[in-house]
C-alpha positions in Angstrom: 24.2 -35.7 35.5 23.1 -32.3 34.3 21.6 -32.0 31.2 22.0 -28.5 29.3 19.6 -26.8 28.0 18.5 -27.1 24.1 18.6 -23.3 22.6 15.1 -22.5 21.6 14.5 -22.3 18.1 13.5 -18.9 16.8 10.4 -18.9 15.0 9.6 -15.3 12.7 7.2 -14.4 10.4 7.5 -11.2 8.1 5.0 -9.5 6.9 5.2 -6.1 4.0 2.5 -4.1 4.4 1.3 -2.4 1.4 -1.1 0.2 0.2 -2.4 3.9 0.0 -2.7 6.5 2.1 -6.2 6.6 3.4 -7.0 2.8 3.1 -5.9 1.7 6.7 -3.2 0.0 6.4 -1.4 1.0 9.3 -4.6 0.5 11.4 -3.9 -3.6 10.6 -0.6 -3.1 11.2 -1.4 -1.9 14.5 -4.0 -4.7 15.5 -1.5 -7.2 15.0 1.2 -5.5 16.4 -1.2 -5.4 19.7 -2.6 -9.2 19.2 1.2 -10.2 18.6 2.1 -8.2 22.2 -0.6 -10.0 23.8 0.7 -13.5 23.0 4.1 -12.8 24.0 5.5 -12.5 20.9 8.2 -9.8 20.1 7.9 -7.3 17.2 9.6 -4.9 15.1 7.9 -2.7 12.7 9.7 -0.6 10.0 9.1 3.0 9.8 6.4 3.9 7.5 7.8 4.3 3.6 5.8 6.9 1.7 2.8 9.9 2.0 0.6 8.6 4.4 -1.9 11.0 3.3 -4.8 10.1 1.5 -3.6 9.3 -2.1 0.2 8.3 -1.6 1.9 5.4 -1.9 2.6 3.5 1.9 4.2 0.6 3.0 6.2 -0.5 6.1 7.9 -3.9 7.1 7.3 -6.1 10.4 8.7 -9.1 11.8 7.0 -10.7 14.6 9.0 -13.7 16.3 9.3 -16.0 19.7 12.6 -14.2 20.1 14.1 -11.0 20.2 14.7 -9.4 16.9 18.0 -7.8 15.4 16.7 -5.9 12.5 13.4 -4.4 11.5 14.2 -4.4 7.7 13.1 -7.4 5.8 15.5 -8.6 3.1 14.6 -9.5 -0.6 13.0 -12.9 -0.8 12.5 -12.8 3.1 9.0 -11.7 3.2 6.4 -14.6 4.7 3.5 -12.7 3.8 2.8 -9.3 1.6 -0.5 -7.6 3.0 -2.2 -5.5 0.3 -5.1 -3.0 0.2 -4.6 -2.0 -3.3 -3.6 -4.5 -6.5 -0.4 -2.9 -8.3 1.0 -2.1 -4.6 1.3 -6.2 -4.2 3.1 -6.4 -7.1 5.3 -3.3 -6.3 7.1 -5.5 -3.5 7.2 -9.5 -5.0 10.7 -9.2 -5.4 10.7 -9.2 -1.1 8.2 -12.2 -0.9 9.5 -16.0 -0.3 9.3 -18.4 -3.2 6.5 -19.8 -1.0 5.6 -17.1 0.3 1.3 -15.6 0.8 -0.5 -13.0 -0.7 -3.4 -11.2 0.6 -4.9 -8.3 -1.4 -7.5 -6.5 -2.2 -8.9 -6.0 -5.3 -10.2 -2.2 -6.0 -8.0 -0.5 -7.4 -6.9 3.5 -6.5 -6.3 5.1 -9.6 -3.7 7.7 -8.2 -1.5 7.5 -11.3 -2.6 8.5 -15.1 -0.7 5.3 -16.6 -2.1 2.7 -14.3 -2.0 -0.7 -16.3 -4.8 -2.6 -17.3 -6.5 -4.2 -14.1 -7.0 -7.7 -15.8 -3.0 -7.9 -16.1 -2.5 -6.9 -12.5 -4.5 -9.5 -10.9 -3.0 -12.5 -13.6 0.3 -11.5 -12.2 -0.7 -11.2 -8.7 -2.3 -14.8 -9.0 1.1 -16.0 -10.7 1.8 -16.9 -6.9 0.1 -20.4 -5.9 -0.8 -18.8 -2.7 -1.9 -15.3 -3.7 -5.2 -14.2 -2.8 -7.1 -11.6 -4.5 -10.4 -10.4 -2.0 -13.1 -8.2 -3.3 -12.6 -5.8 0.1 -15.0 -3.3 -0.5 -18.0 -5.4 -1.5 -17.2 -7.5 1.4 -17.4 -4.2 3.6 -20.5 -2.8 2.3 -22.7 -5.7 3.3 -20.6 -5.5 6.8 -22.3 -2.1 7.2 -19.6 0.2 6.3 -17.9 0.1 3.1 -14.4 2.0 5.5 -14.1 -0.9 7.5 -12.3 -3.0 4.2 -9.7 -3.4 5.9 -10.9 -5.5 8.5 -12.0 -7.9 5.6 -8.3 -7.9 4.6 -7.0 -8.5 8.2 -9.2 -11.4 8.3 -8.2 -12.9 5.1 -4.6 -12.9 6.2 -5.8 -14.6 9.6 -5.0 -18.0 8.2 -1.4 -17.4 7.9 -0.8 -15.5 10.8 0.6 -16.9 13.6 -2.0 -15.5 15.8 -5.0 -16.8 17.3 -8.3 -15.6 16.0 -9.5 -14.5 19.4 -6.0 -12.8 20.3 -6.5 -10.1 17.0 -10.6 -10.1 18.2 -9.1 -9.1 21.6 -6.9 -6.2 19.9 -9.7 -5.1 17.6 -12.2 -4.3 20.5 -9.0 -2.8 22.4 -8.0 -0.3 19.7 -12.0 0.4 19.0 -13.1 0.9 22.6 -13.3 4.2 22.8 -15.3 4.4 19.7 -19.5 3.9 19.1 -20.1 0.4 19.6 -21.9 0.2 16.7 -18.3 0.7 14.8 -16.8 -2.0 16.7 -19.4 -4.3 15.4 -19.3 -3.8 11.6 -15.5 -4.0 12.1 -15.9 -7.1 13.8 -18.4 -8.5 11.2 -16.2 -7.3 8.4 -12.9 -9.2 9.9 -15.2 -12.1 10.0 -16.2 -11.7 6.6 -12.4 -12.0 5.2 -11.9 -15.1 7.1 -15.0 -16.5 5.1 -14.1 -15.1 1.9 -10.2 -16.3 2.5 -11.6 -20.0 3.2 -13.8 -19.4 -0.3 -10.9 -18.1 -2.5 
């Protein structure tokens, strides 16, 4: 007797990234894009949304899954996971979050608009999600070595939710900085362990 084969289930997890230009957004993007390749996952990545330039507003969508992927847009209420560099910019794109969906953002704000509201308002309604949170990126950075490298806190914050392995997006971190001064590679390094600490402090 043959027995047929039971259709894989497809497992996805969507991720809005968030941010402004000039804050490296689309670097983490990248790293996990490249971790996600290297575990044999399939991706899709929106086109970037936005100025890009230092200043504007950017975000972009991707869905990483076990299985091939129809669509690169992620629908409202779909999101798994919204990755912020910049406070109001998380709360920009709720409406595309899951009811139990994660938050990871940073906390310094860009002031890049004259009525930006009151920062003590932003994070109360960012931290009106059970799972939202709120990382002090660029203090963690600084003590890394390199107050640029906030991202990589950020990236390491989200690490918990990600269904990556820690050593897969260390793999694609030294990949994408391998060209650069070694010396970079480790404060970027340091500071992605930093977020994972800071994450499991929250």
């Amino acid at each position: 007797m043959t027995m047929q084969k039971q259709k894989k289930a497809q497992l996805t997890f969507d991720i809005v990234f968030a941010g402004v230009g000039g804050q490296g957004v689309l670097s983490i993007a990248s790293i996990i894009a490249r971790a996600a390749l290297i575990e044999g996952l399939y991706f899709r990545q929106s086109e970037v949304h936005g100025m890009s330039q230092r200043g504007g507003v950017v975000h972009a969508h991707m869905r990483l899954s076990n299985l091939d992927i129809a669509s690169d847009i992620i629908p409202h209420g779909g999101a798994d996971m919204i990755l912020s560099m910049e406070p109001l910019e998380s709360l920009r794109y709720m409406k595309l979050l899951k009811p139990d969906g994660i938050i990871i953002s940073g906390s310094e704000p860009v002031l890049n608009i004259p009525d930006y509201p009151d920062m003590h308002t932003v994070i109360r309604c960012i931290k009106k999600n059970s799972r939202a949170c709120v990382i002090d990126t660029l203090q963690a950075a600084e003590s890394a070595g390199n107050r640029k490298v906030n991202n990589m806190v950020l990236l390491g914050a989200a690490l918990c939710a990600l269904p990556i392995k820690k050593n897969t997006v260390e793999r694609s971190i030294r990949e994408v900085f391998a060209q650069k001064h070694h010396e970079m590679l480790i404060v970027n390094l340091r500071a992605f362990e930093l977020g994972i600490a800071l994450h499991g402090a929250a």
